[in-house]
VMD Tcl script that builds the backbone (N, CA, C; Angstrom):
set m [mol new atoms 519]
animate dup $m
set s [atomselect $m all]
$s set {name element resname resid chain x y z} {
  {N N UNK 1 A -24.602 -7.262 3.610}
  {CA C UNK 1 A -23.689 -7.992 4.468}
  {C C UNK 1 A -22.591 -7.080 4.991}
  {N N UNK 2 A -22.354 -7.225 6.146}
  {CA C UNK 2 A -21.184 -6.216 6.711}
  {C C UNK 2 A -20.045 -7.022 5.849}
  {N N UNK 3 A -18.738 -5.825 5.745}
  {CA C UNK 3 A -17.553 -6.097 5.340}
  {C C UNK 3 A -16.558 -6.083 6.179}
  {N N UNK 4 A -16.539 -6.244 7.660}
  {CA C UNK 4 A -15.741 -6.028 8.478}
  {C C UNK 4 A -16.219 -5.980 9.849}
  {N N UNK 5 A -15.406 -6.502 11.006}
  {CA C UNK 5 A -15.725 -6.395 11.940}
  {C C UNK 5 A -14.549 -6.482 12.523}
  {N N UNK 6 A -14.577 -6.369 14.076}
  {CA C UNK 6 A -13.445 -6.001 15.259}
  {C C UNK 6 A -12.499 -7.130 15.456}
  {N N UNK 7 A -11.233 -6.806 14.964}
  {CA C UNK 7 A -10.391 -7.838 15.059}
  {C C UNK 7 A -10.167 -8.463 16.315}
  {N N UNK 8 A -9.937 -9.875 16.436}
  {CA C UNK 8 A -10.141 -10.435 17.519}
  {C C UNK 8 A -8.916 -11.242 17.634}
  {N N UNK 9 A -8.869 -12.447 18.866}
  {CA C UNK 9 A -7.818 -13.026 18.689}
  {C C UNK 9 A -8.047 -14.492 18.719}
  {N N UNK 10 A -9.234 -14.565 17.979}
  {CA C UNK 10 A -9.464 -15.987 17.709}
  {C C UNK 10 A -9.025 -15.583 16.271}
  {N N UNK 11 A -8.929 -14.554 15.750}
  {CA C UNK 11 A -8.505 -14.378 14.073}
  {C C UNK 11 A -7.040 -14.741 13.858}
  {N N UNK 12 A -5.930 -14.698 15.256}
  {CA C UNK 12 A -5.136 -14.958 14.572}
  {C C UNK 12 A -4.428 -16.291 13.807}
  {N N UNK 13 A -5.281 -17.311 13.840}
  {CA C UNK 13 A -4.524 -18.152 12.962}
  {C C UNK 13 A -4.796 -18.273 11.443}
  {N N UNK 14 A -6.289 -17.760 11.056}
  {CA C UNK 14 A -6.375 -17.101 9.627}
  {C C UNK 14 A -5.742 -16.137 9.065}
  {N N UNK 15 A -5.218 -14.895 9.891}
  {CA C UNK 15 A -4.221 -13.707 9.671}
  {C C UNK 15 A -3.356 -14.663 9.748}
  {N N UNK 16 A -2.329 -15.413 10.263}
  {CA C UNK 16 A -1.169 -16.264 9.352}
  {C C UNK 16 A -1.078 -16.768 8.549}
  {N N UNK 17 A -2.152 -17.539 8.521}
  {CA C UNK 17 A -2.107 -18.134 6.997}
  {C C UNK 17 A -2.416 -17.074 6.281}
  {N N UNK 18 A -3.261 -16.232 6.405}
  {CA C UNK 18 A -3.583 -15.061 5.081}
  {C C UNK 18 A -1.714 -14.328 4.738}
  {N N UNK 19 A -1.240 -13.806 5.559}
  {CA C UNK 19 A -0.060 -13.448 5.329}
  {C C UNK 19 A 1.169 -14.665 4.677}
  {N N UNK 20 A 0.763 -15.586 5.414}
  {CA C UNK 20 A 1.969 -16.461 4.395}
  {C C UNK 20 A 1.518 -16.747 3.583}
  {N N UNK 21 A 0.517 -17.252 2.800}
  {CA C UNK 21 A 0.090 -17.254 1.516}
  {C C UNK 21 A 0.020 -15.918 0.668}
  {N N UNK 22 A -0.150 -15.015 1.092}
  {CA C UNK 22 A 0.229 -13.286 0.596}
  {C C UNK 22 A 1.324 -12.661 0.559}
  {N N UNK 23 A 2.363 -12.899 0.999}
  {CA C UNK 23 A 3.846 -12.536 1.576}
  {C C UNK 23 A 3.906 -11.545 0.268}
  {N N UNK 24 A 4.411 -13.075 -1.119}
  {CA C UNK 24 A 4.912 -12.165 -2.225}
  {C C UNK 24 A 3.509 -10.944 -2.766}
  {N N UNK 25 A 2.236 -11.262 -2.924}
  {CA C UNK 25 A 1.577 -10.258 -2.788}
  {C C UNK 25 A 1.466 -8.928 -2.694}
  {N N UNK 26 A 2.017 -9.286 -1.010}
  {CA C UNK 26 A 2.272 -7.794 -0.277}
  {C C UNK 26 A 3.145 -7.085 -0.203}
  {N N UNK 27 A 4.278 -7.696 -0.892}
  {CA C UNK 27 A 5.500 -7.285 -0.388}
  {C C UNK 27 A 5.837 -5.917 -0.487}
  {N N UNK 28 A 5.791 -5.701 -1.809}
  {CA C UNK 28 A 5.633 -4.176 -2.608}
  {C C UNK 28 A 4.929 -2.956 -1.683}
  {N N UNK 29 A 3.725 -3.312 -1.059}
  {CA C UNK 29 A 2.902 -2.630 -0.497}
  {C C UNK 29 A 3.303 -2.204 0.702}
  {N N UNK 30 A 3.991 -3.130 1.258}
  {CA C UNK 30 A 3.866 -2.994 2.891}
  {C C UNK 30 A 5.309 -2.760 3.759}
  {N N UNK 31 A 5.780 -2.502 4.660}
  {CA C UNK 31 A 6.990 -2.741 5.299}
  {C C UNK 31 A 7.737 -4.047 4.941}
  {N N UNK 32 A 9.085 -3.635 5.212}
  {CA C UNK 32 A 9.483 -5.175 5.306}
  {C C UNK 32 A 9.599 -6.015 6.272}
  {N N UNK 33 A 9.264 -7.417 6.592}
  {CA C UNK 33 A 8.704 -8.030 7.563}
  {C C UNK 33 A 9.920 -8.872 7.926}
  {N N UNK 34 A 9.836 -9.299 8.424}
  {CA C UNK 34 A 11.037 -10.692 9.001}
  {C C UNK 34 A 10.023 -12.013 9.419}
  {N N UNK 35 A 10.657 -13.108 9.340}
  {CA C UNK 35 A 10.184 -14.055 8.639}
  {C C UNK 35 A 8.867 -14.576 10.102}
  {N N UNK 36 A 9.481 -14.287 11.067}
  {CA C UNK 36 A 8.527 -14.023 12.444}
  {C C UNK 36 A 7.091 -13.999 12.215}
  {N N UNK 37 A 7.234 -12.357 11.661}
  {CA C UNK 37 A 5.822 -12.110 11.427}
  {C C UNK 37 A 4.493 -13.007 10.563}
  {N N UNK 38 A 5.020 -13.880 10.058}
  {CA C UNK 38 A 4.147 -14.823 9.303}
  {C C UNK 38 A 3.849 -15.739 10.298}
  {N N UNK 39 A 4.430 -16.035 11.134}
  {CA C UNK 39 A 3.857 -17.336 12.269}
  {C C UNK 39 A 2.765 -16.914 12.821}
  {N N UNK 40 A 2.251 -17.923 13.205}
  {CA C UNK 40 A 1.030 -17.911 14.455}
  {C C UNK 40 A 1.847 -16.852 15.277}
  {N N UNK 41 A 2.623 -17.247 16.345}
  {CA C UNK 41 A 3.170 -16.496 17.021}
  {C C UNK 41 A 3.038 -15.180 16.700}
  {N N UNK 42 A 3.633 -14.906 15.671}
  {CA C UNK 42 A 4.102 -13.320 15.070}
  {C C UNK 42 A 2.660 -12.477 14.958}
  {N N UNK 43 A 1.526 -13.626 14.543}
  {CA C UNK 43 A 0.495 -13.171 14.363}
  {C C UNK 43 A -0.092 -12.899 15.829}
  {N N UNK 44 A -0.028 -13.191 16.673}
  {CA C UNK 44 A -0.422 -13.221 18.001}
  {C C UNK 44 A 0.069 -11.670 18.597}
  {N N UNK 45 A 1.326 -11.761 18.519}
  {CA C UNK 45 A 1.947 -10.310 19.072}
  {C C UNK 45 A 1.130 -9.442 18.117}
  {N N UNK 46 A 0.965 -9.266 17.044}
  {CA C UNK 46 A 0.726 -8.276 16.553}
  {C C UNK 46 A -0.713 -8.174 16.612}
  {N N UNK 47 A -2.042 -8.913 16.984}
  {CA C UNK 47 A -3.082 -8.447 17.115}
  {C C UNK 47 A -3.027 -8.377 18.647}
  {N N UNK 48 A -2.368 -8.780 19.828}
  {CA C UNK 48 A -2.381 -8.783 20.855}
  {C C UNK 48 A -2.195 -6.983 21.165}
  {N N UNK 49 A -1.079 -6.689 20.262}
  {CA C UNK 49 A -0.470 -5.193 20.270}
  {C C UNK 49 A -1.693 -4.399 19.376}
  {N N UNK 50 A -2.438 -4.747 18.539}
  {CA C UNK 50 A -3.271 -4.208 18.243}
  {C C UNK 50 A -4.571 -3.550 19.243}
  {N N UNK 51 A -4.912 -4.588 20.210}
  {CA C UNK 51 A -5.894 -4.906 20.721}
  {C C UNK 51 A -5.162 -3.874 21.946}
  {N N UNK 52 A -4.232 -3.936 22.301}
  {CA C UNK 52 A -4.203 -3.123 23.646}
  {C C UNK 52 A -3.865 -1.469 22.857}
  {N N UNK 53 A -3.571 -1.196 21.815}
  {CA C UNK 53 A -3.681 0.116 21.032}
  {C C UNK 53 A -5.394 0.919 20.810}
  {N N UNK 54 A -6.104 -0.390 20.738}
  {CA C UNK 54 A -7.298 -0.559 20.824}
  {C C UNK 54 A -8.171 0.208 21.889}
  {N N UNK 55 A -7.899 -0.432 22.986}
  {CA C UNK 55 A -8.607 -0.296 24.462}
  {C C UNK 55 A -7.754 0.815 24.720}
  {N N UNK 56 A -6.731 0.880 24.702}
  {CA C UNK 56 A -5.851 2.183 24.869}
  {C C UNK 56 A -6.473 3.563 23.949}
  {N N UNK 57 A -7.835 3.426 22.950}
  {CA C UNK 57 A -8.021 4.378 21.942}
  {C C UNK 57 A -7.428 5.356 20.724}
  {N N UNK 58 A -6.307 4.283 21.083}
  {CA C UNK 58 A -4.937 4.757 19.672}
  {C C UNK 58 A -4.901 4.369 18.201}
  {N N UNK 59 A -6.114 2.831 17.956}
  {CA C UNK 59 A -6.240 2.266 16.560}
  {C C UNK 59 A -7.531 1.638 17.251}
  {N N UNK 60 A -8.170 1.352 16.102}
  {CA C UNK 60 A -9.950 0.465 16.056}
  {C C UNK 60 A -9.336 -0.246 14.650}
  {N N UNK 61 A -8.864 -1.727 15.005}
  {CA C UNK 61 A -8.267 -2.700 14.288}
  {C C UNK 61 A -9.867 -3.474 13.998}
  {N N UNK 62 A -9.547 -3.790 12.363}
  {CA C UNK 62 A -10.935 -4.484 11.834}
  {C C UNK 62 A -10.384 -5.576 10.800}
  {N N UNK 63 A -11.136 -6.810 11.034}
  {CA C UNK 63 A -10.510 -7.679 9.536}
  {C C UNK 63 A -11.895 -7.145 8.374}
  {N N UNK 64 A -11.161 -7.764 7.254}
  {CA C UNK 64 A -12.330 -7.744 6.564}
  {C C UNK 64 A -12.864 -9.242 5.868}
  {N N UNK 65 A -14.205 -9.048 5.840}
  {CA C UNK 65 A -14.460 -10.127 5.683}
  {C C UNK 65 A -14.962 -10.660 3.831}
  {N N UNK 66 A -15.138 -11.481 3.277}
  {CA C UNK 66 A -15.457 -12.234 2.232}
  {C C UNK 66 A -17.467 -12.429 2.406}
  {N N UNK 67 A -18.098 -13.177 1.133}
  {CA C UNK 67 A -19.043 -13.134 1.270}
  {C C UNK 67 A -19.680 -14.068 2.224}
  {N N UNK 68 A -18.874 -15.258 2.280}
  {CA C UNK 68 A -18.884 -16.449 3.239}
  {C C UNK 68 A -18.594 -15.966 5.052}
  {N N UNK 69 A -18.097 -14.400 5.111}
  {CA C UNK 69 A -17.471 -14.648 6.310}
  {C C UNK 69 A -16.256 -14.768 6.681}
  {N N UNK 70 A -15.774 -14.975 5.628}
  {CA C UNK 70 A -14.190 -15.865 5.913}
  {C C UNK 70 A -13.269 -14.389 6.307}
  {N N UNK 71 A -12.068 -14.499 6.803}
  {CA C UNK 71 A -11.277 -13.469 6.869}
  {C C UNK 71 A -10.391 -13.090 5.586}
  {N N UNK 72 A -10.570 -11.868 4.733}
  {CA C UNK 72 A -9.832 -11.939 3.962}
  {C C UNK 72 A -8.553 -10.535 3.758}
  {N N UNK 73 A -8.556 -10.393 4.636}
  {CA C UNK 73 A -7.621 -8.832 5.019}
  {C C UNK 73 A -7.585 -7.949 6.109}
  {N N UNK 74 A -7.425 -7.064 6.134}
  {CA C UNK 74 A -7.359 -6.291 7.572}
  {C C UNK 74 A -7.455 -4.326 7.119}
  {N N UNK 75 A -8.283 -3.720 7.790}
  {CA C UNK 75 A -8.596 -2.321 7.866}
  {C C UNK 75 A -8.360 -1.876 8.925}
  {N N UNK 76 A -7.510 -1.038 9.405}
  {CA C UNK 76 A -7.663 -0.505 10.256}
  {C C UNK 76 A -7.141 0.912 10.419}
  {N N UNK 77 A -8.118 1.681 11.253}
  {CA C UNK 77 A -7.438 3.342 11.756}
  {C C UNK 77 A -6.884 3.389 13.097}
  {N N UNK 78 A -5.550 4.062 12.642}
  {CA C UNK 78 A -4.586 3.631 13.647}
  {C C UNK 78 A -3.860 5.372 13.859}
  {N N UNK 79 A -3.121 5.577 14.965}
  {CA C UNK 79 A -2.326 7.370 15.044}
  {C C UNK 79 A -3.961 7.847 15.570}
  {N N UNK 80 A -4.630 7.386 16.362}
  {CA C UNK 80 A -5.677 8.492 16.360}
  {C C UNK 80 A -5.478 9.378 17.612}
  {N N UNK 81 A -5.431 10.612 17.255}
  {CA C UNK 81 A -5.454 11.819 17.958}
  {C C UNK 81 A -6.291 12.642 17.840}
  {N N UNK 82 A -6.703 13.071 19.654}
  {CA C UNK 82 A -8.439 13.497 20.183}
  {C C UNK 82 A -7.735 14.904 19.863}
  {N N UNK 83 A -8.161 15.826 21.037}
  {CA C UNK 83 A -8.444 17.082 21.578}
  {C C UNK 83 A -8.789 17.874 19.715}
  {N N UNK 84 A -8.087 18.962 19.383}
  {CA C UNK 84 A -8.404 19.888 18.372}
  {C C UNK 84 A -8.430 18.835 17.136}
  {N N UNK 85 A -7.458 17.693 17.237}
  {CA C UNK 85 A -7.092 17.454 15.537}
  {C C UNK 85 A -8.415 16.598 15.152}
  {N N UNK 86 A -8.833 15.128 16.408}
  {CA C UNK 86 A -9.791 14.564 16.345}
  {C C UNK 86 A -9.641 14.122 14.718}
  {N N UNK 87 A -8.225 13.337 14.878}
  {CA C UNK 87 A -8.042 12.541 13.251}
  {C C UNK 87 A -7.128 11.556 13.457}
  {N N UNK 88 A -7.195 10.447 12.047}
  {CA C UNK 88 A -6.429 9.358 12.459}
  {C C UNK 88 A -6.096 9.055 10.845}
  {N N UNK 89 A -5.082 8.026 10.998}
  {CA C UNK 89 A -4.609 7.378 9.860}
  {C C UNK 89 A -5.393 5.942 9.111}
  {N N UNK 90 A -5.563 5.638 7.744}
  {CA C UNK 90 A -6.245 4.374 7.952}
  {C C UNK 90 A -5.252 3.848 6.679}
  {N N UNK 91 A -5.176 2.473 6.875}
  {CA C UNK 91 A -4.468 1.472 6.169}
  {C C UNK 91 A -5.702 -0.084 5.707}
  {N N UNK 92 A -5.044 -0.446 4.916}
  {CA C UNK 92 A -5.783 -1.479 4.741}
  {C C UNK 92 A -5.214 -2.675 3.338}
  {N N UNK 93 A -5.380 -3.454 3.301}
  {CA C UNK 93 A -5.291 -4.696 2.633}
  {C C UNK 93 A -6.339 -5.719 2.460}
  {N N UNK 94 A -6.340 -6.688 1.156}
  {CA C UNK 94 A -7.269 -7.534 0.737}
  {C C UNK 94 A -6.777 -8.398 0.423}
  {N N UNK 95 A -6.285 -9.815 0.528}
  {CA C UNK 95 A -5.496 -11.081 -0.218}
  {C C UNK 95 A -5.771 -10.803 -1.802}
  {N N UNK 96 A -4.642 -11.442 -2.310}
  {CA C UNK 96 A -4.730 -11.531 -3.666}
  {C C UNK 96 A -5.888 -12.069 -4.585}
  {N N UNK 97 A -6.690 -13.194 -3.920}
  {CA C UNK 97 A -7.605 -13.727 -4.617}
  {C C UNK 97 A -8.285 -13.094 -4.284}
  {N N UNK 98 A -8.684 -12.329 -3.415}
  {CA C UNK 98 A -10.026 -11.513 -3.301}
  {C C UNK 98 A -9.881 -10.332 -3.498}
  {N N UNK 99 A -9.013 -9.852 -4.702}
  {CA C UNK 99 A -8.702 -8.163 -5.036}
  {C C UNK 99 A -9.692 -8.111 -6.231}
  {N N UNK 100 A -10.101 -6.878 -6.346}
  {CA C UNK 100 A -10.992 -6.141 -7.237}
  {C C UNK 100 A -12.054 -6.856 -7.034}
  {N N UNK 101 A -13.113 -7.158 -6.044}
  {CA C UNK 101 A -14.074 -7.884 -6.324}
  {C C UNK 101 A -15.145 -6.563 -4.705}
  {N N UNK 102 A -14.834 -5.217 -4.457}
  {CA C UNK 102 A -15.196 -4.028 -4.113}
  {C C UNK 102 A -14.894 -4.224 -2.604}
  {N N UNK 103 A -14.272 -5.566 -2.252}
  {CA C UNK 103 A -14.771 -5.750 -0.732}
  {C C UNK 103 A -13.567 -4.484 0.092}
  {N N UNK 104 A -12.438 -4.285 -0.385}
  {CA C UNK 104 A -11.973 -3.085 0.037}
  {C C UNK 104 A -12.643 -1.663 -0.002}
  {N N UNK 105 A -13.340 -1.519 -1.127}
  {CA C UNK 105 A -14.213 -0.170 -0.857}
  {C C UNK 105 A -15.137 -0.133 0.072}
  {N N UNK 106 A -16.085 -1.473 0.089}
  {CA C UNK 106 A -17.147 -1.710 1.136}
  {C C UNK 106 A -16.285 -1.227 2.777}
  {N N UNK 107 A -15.342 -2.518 3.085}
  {CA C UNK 107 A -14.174 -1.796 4.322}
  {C C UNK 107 A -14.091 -0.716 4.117}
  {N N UNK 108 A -13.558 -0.253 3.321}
  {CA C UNK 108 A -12.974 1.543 3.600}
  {C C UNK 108 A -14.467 2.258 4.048}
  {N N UNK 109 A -15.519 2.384 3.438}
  {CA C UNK 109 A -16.901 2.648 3.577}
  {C C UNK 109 A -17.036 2.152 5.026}
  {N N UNK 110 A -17.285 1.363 5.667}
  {CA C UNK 110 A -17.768 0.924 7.169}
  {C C UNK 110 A -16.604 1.225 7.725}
  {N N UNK 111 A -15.425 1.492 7.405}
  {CA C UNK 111 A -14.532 2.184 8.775}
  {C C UNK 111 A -14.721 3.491 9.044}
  {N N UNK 112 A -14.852 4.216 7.933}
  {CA C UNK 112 A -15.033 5.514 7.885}
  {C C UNK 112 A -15.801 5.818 8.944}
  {N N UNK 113 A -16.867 4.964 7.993}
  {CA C UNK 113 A -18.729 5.705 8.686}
  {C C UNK 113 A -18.443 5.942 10.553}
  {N N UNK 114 A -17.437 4.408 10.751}
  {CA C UNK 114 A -16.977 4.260 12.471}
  {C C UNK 114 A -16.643 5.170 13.024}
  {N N UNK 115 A -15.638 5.089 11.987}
  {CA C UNK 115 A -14.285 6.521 12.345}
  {C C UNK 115 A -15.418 8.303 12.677}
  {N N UNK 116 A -16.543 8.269 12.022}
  {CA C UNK 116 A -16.992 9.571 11.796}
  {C C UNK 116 A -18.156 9.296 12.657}
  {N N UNK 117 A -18.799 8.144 12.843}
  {CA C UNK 117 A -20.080 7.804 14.203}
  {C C UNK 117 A -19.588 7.631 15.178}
  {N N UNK 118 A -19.148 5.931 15.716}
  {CA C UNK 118 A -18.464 5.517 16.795}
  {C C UNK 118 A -17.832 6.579 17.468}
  {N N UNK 119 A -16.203 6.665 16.732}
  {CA C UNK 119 A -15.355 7.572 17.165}
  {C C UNK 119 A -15.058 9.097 17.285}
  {N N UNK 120 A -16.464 9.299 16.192}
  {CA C UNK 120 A -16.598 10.551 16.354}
  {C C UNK 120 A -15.484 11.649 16.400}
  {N N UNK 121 A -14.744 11.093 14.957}
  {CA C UNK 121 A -13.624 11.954 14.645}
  {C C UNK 121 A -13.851 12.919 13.452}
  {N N UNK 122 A -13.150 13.533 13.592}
  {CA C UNK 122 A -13.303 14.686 12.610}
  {C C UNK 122 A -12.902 14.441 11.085}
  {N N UNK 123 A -11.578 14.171 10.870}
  {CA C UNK 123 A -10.914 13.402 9.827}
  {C C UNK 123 A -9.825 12.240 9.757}
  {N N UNK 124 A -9.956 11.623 8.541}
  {CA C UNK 124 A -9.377 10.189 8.058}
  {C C UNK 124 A -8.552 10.880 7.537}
  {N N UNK 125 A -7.218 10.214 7.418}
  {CA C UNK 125 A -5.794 10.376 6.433}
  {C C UNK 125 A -5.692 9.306 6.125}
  {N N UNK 126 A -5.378 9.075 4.618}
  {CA C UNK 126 A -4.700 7.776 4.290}
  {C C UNK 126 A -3.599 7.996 3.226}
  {N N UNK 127 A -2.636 7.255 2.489}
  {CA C UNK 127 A -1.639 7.533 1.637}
  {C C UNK 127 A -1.035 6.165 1.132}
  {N N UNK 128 A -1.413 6.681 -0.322}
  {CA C UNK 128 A -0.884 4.892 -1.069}
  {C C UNK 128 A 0.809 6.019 -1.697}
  {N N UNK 129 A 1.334 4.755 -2.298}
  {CA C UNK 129 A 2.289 4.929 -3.067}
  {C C UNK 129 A 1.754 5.464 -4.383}
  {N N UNK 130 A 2.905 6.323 -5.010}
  {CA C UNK 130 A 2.215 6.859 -6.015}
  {C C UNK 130 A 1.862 6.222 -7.570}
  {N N UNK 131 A 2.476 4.647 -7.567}
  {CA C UNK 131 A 1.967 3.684 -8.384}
  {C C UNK 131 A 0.778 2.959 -8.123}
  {N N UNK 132 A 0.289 3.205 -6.616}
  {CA C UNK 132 A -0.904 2.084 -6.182}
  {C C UNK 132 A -2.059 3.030 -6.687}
  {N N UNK 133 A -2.965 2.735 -7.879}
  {CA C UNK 133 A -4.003 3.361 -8.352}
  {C C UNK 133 A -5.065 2.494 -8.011}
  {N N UNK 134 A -5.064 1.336 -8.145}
  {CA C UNK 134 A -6.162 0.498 -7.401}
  {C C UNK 134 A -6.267 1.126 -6.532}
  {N N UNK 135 A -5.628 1.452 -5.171}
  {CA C UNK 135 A -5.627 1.848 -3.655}
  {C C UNK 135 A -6.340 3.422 -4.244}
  {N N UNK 136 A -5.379 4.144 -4.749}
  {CA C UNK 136 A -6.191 5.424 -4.756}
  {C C UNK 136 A -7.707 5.957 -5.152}
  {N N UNK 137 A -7.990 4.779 -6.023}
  {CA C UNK 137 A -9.506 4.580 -6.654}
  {C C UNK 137 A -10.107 4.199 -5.092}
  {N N UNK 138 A -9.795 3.152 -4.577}
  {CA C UNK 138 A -10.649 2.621 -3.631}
  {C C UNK 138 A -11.561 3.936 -2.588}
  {N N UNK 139 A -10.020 4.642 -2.349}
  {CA C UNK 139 A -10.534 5.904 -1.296}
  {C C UNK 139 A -11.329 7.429 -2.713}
  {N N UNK 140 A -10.761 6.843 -3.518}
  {CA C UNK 140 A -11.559 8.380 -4.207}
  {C C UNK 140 A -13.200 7.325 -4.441}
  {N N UNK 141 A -13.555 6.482 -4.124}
  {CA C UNK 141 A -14.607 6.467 -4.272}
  {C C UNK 141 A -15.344 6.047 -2.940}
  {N N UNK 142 A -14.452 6.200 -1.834}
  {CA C UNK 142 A -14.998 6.471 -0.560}
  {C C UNK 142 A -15.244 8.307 -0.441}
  {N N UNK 143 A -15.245 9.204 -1.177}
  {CA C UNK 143 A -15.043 10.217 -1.124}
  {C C UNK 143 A -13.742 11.445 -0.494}
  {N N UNK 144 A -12.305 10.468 -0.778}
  {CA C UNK 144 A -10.987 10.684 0.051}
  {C C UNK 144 A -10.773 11.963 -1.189}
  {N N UNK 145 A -10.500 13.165 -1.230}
  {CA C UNK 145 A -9.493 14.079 -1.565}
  {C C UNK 145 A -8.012 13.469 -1.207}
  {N N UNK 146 A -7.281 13.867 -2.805}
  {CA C UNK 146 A -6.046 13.486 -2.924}
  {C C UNK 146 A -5.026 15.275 -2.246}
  {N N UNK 147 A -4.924 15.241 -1.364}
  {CA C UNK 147 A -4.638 16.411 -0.867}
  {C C UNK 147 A -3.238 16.835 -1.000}
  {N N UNK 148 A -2.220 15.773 -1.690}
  {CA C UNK 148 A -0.334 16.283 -1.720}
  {C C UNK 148 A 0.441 14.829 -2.098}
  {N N UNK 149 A 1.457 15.356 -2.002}
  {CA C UNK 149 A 2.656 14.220 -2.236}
  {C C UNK 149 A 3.521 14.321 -1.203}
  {N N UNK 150 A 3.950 13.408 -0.491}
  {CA C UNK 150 A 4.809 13.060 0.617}
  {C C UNK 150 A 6.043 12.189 -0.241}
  {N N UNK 151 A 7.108 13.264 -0.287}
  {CA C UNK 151 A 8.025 12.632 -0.892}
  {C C UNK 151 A 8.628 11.479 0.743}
  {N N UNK 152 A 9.544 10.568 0.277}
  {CA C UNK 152 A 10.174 9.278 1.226}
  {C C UNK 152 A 9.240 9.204 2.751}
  {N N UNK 153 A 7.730 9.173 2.539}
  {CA C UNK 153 A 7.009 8.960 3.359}
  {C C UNK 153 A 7.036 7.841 4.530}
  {N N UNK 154 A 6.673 6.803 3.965}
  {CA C UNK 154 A 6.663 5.400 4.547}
  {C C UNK 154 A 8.356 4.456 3.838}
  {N N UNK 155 A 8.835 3.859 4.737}
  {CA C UNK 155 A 10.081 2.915 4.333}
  {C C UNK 155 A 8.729 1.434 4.210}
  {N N UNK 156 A 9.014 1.297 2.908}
  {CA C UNK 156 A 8.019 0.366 2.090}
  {C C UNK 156 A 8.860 -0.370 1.365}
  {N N UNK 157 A 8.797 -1.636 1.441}
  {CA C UNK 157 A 9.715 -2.933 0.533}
  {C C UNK 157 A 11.039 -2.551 1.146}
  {N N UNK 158 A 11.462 -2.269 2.165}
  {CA C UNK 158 A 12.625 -1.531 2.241}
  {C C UNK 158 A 13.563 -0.311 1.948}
  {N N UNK 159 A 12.782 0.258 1.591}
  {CA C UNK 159 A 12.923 1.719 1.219}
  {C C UNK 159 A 12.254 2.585 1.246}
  {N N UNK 160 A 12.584 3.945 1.426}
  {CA C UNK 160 A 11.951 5.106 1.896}
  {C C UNK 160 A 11.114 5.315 0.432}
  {N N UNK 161 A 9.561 5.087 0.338}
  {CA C UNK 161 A 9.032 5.879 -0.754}
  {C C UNK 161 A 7.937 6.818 -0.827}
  {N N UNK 162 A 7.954 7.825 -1.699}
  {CA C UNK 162 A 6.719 9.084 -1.638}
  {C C UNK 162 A 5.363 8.255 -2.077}
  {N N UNK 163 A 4.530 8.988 -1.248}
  {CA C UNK 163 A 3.040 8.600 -1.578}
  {C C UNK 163 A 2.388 10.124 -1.416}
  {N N UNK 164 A 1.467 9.605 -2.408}
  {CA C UNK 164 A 0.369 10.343 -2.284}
  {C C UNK 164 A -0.602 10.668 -0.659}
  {N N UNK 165 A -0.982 11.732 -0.084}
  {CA C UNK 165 A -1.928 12.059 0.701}
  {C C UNK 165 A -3.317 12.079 0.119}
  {N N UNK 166 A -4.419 11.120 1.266}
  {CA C UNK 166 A -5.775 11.700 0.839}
  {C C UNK 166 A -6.528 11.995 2.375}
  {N N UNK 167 A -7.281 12.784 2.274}
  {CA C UNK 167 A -8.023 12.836 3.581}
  {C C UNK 167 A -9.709 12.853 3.084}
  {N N UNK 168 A -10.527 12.582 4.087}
  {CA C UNK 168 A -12.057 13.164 3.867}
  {C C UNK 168 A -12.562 13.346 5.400}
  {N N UNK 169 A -13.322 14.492 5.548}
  {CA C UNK 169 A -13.485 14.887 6.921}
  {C C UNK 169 A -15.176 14.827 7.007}
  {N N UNK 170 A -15.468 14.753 8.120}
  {CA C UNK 170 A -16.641 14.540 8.737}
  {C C UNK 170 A -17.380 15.999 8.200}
  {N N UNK 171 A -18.916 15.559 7.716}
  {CA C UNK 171 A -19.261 16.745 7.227}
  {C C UNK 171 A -20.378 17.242 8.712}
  {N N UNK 172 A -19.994 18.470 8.670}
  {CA C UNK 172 A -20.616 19.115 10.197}
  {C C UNK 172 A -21.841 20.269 9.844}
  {N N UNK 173 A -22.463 20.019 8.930}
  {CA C UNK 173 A -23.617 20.516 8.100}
  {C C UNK 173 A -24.735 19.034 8.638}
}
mol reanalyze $m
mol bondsrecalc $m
mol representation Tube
mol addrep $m
């Protein structure tokens, strides 16, 4: 069963509810949001802004899906830059009830493969916090090298914190 497909904008009223039922969840993980971003609305701008980042060739936004289908998170590689570097950033999330059950590794696995067929990029970057070991397992068993530490990387929960770097690059053999 695929684990993901092209975010759309009939998704956004499941991405609201997935986020307001996830809020406290995520909180730790992610930027800090304002209360906006949980609405339909909020959800609208932000896959609307996805979608023209999209067609613009700057992010390939993906939900991920459950065994039913259902929407249960979001993957996406986003910062992508062509000419020499031909690399991008990838992020991703899973709702709380559907954590540890692989469907994030499966996502990380089918974006990649995108990221390295479709898009025909060279390399993936990604970077958890240096407490998120779930997250870092997910990509070391997508085959991600933990490549450094980025001290006050991302402003996360409201504050500037270091994460770990991982990358894995397209093998040209």
């Amino acid at each position: 069963m695929t684990a993901t497909r092209l975010l759309s904008l009939d998704d956004v009223p499941a991405l609201a509810e997935l986020y307001r039922d996830n809020r406290d969840f995520l909180a730790p993980w992610e930027p800090a949001r304002d209360a906006a971003f949980y609405s339909v609305e909020g959800q609208r701008a932000a896959v609307e802004g996805s979608l023209t980042r999209y067609k613009q060739g700057l992010s390939h936004p993906r939900v991920i899906l459950n065994e039913s289908g259902a929407v249960v998170g979001r993957v996406n590689l986003s910062e992508i830059v062509r000419g020499a570097f031909q690399s991008c950033s990838l992020g991703y999330w899973v709702s709380a009830g559907d954590n540890g059950r692989g469907l994030a590794t499966a996502a990380v696995r089918e974006t990649v493969a995108a990221a390295f067929g479709e898009l025909r990029l060279h390399r993936v970057q990604a970077a958890t916090l240096l407490h998120n070991v779930r997250s870092q397992r997910v990509l070391e068993r997508n085959g991600f090298i933990r490549i450094g530490m980025a001290p006050e990387y991302l402003n996360i929960a409201g504050r500037w914190q270091d994460h770990f770097l991982f990358h894995v690059v397209a093998r040209t053999a």
